[in-house]
C-alpha positions as CSV (number, residue, x, y, z in Angstrom):
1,X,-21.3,-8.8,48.4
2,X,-20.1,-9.4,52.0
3,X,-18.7,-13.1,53.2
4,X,-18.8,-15.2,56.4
5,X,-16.1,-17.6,55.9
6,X,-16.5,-21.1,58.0
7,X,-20.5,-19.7,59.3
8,X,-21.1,-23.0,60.8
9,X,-24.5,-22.3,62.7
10,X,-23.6,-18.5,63.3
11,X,-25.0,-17.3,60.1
12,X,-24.3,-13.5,59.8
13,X,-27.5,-11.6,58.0
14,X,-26.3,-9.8,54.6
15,X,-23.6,-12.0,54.4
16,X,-23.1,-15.0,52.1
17,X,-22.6,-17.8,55.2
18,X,-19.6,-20.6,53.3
19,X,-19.1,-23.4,55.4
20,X,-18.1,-26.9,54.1
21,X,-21.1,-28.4,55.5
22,X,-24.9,-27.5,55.9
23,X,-26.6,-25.1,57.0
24,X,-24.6,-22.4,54.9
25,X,-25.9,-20.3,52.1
26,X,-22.7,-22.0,50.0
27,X,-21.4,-25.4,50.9
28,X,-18.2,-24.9,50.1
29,X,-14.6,-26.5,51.0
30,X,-12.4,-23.2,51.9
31,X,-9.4,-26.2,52.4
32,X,-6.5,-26.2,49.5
33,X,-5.2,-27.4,47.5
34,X,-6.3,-24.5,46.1
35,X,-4.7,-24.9,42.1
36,X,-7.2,-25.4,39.7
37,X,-10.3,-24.7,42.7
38,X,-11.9,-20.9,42.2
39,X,-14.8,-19.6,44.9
40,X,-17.8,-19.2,42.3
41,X,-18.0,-15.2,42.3
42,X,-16.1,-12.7,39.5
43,X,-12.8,-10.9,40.6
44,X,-13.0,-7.8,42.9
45,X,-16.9,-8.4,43.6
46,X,-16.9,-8.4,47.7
47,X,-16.3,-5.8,49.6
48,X,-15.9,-7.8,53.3
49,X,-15.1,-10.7,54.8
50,X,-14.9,-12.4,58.0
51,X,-14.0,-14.9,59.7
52,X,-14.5,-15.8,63.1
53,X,-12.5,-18.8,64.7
54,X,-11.7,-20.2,61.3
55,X,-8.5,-19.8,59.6
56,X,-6.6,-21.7,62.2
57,X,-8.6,-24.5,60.8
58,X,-7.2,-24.0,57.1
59,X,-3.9,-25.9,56.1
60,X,-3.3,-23.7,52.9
61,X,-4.0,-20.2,54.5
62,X,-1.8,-18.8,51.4
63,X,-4.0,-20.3,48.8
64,X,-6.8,-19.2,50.5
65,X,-6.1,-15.5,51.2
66,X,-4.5,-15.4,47.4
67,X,-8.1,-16.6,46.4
68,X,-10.1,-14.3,48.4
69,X,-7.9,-11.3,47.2
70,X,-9.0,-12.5,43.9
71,X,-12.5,-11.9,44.8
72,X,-12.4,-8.9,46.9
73,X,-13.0,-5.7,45.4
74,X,-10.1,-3.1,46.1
75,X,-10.1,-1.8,49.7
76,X,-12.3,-4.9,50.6
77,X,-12.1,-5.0,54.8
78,X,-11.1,-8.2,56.2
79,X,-12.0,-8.9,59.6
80,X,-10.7,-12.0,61.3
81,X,-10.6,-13.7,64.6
82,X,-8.4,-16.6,65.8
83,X,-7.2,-18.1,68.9
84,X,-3.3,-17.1,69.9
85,X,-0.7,-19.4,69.4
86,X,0.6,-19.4,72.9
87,X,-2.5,-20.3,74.1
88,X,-4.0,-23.4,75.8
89,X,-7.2,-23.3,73.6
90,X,-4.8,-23.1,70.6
91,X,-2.9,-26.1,70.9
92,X,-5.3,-28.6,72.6
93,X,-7.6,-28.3,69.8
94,X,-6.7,-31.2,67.9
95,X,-8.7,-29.5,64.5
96,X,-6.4,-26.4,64.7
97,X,-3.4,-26.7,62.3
98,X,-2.4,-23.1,62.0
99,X,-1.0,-21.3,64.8
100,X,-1.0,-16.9,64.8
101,X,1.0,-14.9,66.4
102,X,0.4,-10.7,66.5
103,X,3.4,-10.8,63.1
104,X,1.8,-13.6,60.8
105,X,-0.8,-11.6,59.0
106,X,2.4,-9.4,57.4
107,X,3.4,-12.3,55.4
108,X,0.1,-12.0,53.4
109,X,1.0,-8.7,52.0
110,X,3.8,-8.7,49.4
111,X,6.2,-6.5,50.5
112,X,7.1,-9.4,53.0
113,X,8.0,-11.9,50.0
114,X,10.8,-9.3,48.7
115,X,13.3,-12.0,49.3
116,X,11.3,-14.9,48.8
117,X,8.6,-16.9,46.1
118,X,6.6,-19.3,47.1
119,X,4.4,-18.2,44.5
120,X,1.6,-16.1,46.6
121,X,0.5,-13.2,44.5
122,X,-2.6,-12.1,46.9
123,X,-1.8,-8.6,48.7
124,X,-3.1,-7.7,52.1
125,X,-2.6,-4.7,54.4
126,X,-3.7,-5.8,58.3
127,X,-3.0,-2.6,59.7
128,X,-4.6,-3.2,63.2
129,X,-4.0,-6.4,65.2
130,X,-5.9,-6.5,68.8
131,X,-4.6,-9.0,71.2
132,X,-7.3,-10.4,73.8
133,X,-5.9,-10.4,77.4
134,X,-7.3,-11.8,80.3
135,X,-8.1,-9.0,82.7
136,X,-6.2,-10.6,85.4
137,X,-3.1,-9.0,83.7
138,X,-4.5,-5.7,83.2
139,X,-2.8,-4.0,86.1
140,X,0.4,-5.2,84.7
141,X,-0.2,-3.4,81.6
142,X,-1.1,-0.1,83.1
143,X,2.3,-0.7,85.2
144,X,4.7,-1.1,82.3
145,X,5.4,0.5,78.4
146,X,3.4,-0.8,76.0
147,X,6.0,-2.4,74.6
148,X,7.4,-4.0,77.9
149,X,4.2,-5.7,78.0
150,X,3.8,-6.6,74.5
151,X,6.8,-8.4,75.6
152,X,5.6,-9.9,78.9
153,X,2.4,-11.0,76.2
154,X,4.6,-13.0,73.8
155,X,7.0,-14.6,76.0
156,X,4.2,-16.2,78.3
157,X,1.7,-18.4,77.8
158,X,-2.3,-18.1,78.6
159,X,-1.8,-14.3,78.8
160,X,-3.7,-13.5,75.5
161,X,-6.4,-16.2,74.5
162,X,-7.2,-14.8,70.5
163,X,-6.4,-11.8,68.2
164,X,-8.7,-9.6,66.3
165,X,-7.1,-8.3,62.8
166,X,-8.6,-6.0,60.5
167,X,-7.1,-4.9,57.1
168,X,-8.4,-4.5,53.5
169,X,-7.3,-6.1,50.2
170,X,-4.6,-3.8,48.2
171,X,-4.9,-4.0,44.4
172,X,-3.2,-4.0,42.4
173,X,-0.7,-5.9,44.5
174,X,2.5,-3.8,45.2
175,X,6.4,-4.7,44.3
176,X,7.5,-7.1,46.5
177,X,10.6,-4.4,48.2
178,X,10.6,-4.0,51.6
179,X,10.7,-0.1,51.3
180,X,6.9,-1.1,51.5
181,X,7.5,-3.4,54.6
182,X,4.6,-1.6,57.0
183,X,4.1,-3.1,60.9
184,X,0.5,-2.9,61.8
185,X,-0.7,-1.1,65.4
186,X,-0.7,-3.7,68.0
187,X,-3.7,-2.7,70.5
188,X,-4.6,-4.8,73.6
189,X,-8.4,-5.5,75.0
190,X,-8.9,-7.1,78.7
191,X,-11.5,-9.7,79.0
């Protein structure tokens, strides 16, 4: 089983399309709190998500992603799209209450928690994080490291308008030690 998180109109085919409103093939609110609230499928039954200009919507992204590992079968891909957080079209949205940068998706894997509990037991691995750059600052990127302009990226605003991040679900969840602390590969696409 593959899911469409927040479809809206843009109904994927082979995929169960959730929104909170209709059309969707499950009318369903993906907003916490999420104690005592289960998506109506088994553990470890989907093997893909995505969502497309949607979790920056989502107030309790922990409860979320801890629910969805529940449902995701082992090695489950997760594809996701949001706007950048030093981006115009991030902030002036008044319906956006999350904010990503290229680092947030670690803390949904639990080797980031070692020092901390806030009670999250999901465990994700985003291993690949692209950042969406405006072409306009492409021949500053093929004058500079990679990590000179990953730099350039994150201290200035309206360079990169969204992220793409990919990972799967790891289950079981490993020890929360950051011996198991991985960075994902930061890759950049000009648009």
């Amino acid at each position: 089983m593959r899911l469409n998180l927040g479809s809206g109109p843009f109904h994927h085919p082979g995929y169960v399309n959730i929104d909170h409103r209709e059309p969707a093939d499950l009318v369903f609110d993906l907003e916490g709190p999420w104690e005592g609230k289960r998506l109506p499928y088994e553990d470890s039954t989907v093997t893909e998500i995505v969502a497309s200009d949607f979790l920056e919507h989502i107030r309790d992204r922990l409860g979320l992603l801890q629910e969805l590992w529940r449902v995701a079968a082992p090695g489950c891909v997760f594809k996701i799209r949001v706007p950048y957080r030093y981006h115009d079209d991030a902030i002036d949205d008044p319906t956006h209450v999350g904010f990503f940068g290229h680092n947030t998706f670690r803390f949904f894997a639990q080797p980031w928690w070692h020092n901390n509990d806030y009670g999250y037991r999901g465990d994700w691995d985003f291993h690949s994080v692209k950042m969406l750059i405006h072409a306009k600052h492409k021949p500053r990127y093929e004058q500079v490291s990679t990590a000179d302009f990953l730099d350039f990226v994150t201290s200035h605003n309206n360079v990169c308008f969204a992220l793409i991040v990919e990972g799967k679900a790891i289950k079981p969840a490993r020890e929360r030690v950051s011996s198991l602390i991985q960075w994902p590969a930061i890759g950049f696409d000009f648009g």
